[in-house]
DOBAZA-110090 format. One line per 10 residues: for each residue z, y, x of C-alpha. Coordinates in nm, 4 decimals. Example, Ala and Ser with C-alpha at 12.3 -4.5 7.8 and 13.67 -1.06 7.14 Angstrom:
BEGIN
0.7800 -0.4500 1.2300 ~ 0.7140 -0.1060 1.3670 .
***
This chain:
BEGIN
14.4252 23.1469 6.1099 ~ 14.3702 23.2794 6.5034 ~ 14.0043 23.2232 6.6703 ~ 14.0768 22.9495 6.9557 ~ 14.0743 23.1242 7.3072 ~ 13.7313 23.0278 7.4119 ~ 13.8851 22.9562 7.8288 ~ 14.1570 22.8091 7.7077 ~ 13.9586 22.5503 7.5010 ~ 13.7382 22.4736 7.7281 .
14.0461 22.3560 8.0126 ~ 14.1495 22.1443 7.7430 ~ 13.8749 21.9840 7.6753 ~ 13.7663 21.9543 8.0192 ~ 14.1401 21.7830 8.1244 ~ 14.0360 21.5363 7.7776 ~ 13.6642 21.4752 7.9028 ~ 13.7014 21.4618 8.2704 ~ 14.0045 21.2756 8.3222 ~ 14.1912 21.5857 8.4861 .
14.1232 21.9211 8.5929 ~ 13.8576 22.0694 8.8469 ~ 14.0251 22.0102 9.2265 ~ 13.7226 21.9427 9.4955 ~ 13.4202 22.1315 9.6235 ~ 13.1370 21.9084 9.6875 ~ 13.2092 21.8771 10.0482 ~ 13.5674 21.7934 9.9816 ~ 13.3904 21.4858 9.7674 ~ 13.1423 21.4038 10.0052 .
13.4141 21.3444 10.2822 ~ 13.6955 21.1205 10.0470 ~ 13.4106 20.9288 9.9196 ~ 13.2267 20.8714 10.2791 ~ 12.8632 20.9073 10.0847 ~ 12.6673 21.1619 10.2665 ~ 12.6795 21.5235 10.1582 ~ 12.2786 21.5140 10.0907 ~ 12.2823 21.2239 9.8694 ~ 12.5608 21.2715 9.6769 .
12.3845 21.6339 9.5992 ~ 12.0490 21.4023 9.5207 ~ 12.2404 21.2141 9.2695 ~ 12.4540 21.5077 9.1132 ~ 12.1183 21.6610 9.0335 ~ 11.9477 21.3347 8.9035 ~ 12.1975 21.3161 8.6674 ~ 12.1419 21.6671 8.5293 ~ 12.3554 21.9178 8.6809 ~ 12.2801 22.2434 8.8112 .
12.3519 22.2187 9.2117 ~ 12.6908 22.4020 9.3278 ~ 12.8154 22.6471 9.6283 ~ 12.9939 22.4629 9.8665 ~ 13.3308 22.6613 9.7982 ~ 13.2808 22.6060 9.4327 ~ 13.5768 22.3638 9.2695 ~ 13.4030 22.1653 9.0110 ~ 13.5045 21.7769 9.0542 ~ 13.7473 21.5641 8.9521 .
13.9467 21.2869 9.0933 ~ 13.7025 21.0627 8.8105 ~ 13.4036 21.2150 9.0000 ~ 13.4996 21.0697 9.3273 ~ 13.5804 20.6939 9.1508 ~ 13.2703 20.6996 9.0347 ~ 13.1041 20.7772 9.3379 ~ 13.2470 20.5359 9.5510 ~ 13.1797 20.2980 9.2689 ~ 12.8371 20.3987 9.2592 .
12.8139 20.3734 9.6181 ~ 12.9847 20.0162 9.6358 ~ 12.6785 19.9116 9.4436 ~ 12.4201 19.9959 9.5953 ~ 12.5623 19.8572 9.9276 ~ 12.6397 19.5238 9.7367 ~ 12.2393 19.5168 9.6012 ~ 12.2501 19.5441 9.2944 ~ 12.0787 19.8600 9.2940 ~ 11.8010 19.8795 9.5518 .
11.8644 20.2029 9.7474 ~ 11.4707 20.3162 9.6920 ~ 11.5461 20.3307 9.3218 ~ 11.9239 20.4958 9.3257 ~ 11.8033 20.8080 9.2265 ~ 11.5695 20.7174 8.9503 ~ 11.8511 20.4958 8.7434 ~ 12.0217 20.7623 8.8135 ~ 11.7825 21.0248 8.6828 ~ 11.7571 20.7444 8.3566 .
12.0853 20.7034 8.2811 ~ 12.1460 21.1234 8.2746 ~ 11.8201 21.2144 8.0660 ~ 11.9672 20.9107 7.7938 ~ 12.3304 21.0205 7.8236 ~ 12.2919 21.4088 7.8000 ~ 12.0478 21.3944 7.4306 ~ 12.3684 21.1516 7.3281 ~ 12.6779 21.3782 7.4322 ~ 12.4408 21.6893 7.2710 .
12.4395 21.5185 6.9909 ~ 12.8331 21.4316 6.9117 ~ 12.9295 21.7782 7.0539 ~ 12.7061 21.8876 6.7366 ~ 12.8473 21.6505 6.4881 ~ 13.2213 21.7424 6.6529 ~ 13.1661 22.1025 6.5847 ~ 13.0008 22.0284 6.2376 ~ 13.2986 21.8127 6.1026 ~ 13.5335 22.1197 6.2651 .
13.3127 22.3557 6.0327 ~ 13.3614 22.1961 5.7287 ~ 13.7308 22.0857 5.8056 ~ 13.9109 22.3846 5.9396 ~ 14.2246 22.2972 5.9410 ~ 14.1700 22.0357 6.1804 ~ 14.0980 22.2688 6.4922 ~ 14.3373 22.6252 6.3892 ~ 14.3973 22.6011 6.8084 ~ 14.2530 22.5053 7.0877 .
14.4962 22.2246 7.1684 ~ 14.4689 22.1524 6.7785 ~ 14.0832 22.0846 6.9140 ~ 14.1726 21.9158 7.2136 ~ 14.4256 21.6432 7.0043 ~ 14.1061 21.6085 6.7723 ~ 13.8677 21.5363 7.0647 ~ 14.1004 21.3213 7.2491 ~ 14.1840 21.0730 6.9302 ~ 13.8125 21.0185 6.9082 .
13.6809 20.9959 7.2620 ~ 13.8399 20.6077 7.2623 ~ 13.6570 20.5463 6.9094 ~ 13.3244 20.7134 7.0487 ~ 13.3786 20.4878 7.3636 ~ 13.4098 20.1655 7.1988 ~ 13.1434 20.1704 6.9786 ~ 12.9330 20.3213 7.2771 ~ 13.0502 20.0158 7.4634 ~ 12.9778 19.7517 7.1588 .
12.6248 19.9002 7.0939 ~ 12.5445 19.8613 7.4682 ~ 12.6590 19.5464 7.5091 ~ 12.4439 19.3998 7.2204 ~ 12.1211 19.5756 7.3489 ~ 12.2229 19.3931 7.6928 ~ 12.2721 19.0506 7.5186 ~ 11.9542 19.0984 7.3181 ~ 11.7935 19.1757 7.6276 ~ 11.8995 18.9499 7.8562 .
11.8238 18.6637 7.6464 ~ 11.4508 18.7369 7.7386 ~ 11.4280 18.9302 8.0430 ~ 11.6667 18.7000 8.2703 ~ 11.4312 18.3627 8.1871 ~ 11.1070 18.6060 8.3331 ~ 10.9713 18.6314 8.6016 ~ 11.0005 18.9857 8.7783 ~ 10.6227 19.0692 8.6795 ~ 10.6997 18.9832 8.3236 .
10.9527 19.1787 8.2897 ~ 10.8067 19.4759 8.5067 ~ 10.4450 19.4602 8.3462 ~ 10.4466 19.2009 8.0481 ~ 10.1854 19.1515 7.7460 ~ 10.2808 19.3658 7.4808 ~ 10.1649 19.5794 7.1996 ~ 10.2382 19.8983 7.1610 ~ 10.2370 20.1484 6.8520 ~ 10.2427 20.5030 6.7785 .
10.3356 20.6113 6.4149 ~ 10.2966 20.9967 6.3393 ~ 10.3631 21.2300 6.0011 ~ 10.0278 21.3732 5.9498 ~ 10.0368 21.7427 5.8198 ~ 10.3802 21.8469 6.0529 ~ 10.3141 22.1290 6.2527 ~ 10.2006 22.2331 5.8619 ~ 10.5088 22.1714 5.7395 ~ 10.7389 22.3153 6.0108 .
10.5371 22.6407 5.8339 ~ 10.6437 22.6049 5.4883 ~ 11.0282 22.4491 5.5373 ~ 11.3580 22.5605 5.6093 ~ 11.5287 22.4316 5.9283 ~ 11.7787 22.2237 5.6709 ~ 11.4647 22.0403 5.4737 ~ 11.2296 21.9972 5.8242 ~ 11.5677 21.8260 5.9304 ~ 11.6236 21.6028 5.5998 .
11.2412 21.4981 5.6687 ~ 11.3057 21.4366 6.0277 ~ 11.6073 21.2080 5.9170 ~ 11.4340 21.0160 5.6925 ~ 11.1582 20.9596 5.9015 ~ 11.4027 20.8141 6.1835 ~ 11.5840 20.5930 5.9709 ~ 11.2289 20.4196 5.7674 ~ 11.0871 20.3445 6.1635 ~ 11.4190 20.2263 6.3093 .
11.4700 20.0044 6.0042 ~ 11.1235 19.8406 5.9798 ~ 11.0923 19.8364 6.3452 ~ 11.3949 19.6444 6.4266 ~ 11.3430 19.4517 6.0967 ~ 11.0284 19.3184 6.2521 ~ 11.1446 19.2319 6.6431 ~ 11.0551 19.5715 6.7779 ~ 11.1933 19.8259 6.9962 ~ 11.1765 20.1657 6.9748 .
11.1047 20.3294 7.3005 ~ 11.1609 20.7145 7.1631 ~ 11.1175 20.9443 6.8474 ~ 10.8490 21.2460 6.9985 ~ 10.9259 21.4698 6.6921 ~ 10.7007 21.3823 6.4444 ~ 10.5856 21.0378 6.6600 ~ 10.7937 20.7174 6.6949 ~ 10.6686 20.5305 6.9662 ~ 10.7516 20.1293 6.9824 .
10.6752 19.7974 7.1679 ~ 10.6611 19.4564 7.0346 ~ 10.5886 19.1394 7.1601 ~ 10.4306 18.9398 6.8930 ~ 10.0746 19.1155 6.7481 ~ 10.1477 19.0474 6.3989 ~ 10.5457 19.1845 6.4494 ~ 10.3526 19.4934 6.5479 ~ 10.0791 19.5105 6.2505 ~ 10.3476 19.4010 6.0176 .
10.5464 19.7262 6.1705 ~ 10.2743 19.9751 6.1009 ~ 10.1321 19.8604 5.7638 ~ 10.5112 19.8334 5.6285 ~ 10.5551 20.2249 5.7909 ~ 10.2448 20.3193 5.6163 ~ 10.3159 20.1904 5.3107 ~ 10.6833 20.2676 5.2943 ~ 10.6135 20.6523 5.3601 ~ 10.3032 20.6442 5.1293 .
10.5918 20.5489 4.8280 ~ 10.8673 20.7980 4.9775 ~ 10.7587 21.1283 4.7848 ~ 10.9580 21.3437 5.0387 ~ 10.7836 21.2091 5.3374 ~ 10.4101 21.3132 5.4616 ~ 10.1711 21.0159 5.4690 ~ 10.1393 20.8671 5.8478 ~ 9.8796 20.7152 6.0389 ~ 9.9321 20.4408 6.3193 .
9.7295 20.3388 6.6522 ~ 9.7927 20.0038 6.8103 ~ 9.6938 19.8192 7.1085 ~ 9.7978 19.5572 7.2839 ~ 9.7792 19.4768 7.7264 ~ 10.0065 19.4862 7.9969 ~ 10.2382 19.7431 7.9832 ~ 10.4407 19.8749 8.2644 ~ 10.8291 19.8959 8.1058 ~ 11.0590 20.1613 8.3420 .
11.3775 20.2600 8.2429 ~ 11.3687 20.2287 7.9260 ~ 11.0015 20.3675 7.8714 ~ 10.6448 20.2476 7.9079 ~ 10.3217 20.3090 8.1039 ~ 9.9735 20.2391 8.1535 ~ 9.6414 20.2133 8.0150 ~ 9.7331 20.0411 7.6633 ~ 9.9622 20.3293 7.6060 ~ 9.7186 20.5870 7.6531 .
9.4767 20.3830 7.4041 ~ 9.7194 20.3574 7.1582 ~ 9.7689 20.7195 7.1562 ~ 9.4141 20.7316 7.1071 ~ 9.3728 20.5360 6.8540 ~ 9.6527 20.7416 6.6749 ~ 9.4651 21.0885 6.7236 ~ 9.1707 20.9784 6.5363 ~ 9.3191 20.7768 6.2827 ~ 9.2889 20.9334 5.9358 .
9.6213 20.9712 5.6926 ~ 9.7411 20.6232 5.5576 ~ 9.5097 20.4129 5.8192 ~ 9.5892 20.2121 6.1370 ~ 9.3565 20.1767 6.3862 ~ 9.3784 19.8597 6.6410 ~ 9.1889 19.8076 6.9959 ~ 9.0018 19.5477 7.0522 ~ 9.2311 19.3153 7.2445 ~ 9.4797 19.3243 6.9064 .
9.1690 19.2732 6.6656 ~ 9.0419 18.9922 6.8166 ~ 9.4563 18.8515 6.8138 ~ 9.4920 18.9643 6.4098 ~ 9.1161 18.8036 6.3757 ~ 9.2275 18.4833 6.1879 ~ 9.5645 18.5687 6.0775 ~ 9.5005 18.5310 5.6701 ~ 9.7550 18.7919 5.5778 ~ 9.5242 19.0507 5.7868 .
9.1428 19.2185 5.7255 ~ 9.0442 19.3858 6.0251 ~ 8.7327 19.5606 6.0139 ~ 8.5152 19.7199 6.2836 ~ 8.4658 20.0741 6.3381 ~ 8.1995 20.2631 6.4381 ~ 8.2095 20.3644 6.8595 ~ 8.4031 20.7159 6.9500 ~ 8.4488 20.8900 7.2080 ~ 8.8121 21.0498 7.2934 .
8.9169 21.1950 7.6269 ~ 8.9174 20.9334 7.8680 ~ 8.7149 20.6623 7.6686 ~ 8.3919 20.6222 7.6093 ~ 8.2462 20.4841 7.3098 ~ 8.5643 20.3406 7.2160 ~ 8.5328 20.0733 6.9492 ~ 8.8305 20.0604 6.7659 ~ 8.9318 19.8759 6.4051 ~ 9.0853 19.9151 6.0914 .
9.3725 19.7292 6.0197 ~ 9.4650 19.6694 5.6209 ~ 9.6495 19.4058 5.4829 ~ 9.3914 19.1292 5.3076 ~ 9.3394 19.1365 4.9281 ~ 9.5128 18.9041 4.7577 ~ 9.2868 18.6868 4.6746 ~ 9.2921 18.4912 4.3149 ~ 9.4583 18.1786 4.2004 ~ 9.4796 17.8906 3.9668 .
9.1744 17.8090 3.7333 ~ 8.9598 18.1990 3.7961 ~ 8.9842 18.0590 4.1540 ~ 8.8780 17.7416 4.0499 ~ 8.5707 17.8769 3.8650 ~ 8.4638 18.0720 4.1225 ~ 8.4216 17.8199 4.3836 ~ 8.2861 17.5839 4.1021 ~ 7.9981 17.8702 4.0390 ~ 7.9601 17.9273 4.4224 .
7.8450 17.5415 4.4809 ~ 7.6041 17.5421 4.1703 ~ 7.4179 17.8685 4.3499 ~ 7.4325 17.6685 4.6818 ~ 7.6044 18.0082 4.8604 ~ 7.9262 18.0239 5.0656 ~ 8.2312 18.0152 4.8257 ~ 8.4486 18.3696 4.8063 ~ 8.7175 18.2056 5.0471 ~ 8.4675 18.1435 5.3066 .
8.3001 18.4981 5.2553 ~ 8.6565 18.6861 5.2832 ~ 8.7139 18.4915 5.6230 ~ 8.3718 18.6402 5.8258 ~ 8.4707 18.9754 5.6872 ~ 8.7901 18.9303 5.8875 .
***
């Protein structure tokens, strides 16, 4: 079986990916489109790409659609000029970690199935059957984020959407930097994978939204506090059972949170990272605003800490957050509140709720 010519596969691909070959320089773009030469550089770049010579061919016919797409909405408002650059930048950063991603699983299913690819345009057939496929589902998977989206965000006002109430949560394997020590690159990844899949399960079992995996950290928003404490006690306890996973510890806290482009900012951010870095393996540690939310929920104990100090808080008081013991039933429950009014003291149901 011949090696594919390494040139000649990648003019096949690119006539498959980029809807024809390389014919402009970015001058020769700037002038079909009518979009200054300056900008349309500012956005190139924004989207990831290394800046070109002037003489250089590099674009496509589909480069100069786009562009005068592009173009055609901004001048229609629907993108305010002042923030062209940064959905730009947002859409690049998410859309380059996906296309790194299938070129890897691509090249892995060509490893284990040679006789799929013996040529280059063997390769090229191969990538242009599934580039509809990869589109479609791309498209479906989009469209249902935008539905489940919309259904909130279109109601709001602008300032809830742009700085709503929210919790937020970060989950992290304790022990990893450890572990990256004593594992091959195939088990750190089988960990890694395993981790991804328990937090994107429980969090979108319980209404949350992951806003990105950091490694060894998943880092989510949700809008109801006991979605969110339900999301970290389930992560906790569904790691602590997984005998492949390291044990995790959670901070939460819950404030306005700035939401941009698909990722969050502010002050309760910071605090639950906090909270996170001096949580112990297996606990969750809440801020105050989320205690005194989880307070009276039964299903809850939340417990008071002693004050810390972490870098930009002073004498932080967070809380533990554990799920409440179950507490007995039928005639042993009975009995005990029976006994409690003989002694004239506070029954055990009354006692469990000032603990909380």
């Amino acid at each position: 079986m011949s090696e594919p010519d390494p040139d000649e596969l990648q003019q096949r691909l690119e006539k498959v990916l980029l809807g024809g070959r390389r014919r402009y320089t970015r001058l020769e773009v700037a002038a079909k489109t009518g979009v200054p030469e300056e900008r349309a550089r500012r956005l190139w770049r924004a989207l990831g790409f290394a800046t070109v010579n002037d003489d250089e061919v590099v674009f496509t016919d589909a480069d100069i659609d786009v562009l005068k797409t592009a173009d055609q909405l901004v001048n229609s408002g629907l993108v305010d000029p002042g923030m062209e650059v940064a959905v730009t930048r947002a859409l690049g950063q998410h859309l380059s970690r996906l296309a790194e991603w299938q070129v890897h699983m691509l090249r892995q299913l060509i490893t284990e199935n040679p006789e799929l690819a013996k040529s280059e345009r063997q390769i090229a057939r191969l990538v242009e059957r599934l580039l509809p496929e990869l589109e479609r589902v791309q498209s479906f998977v989009w469209r249902r984020h935008l539905a489940a989206y919309a259904g909130r965000a279109l109601v709001a006002t602008d300032e809830e959407v742009e700085a709503g109430v929210q919790v937020v949560g970060f989950v992290d394997m304790v022990g990893y930097t450890r572990l990256t020590r004593q594992v091959d690159e195939a088990e750190l990844s089988a960990v890694l994978d395993a981790f991804e899949m328990v937090t994107t399960e429980v969090i979108a079992e319980h209404h949350g939204r992951v806003v990105k995996m950091i490694g060894d950290e998943v880092l989510f928003v949700c809008d109801s506090p006991t979605d969110a404490a339900e999301i970290a006690l389930t992560l906790s306890e569904r790691t602590a059972e997984d005998e492949e996973l390291p044990a995790v510890r959670a901070g939460l806290a819950s404030g306005r949170v700035l939401s941009r482009f698909g990722d969050v900012y502010g002050s309760v951010v910071n605090l639950a990272a906090r909270l996170t870095s001096i949580a112990r393996p297996g606990t969750i540690l809440i801020d105050k605003e989320l205690a005194g939310l989880l307070a009276n929920e039964p299903a809850y104990e939340v417990r008071s800490r002693r004050p810390v100090s972490v870098r930009g808080y002073s004498r932080m008081r967070p809380s533990s957050l554990r799920r409440a013991p179950e507490q007995p039933t039928g005639k042993f429950a009975e009995s005990q509140e029976i006994a409690a009014e003989m002694l004239g003291i506070d029954p055990p149901s009354a006692r469990r709720g000032r603990r909380r």
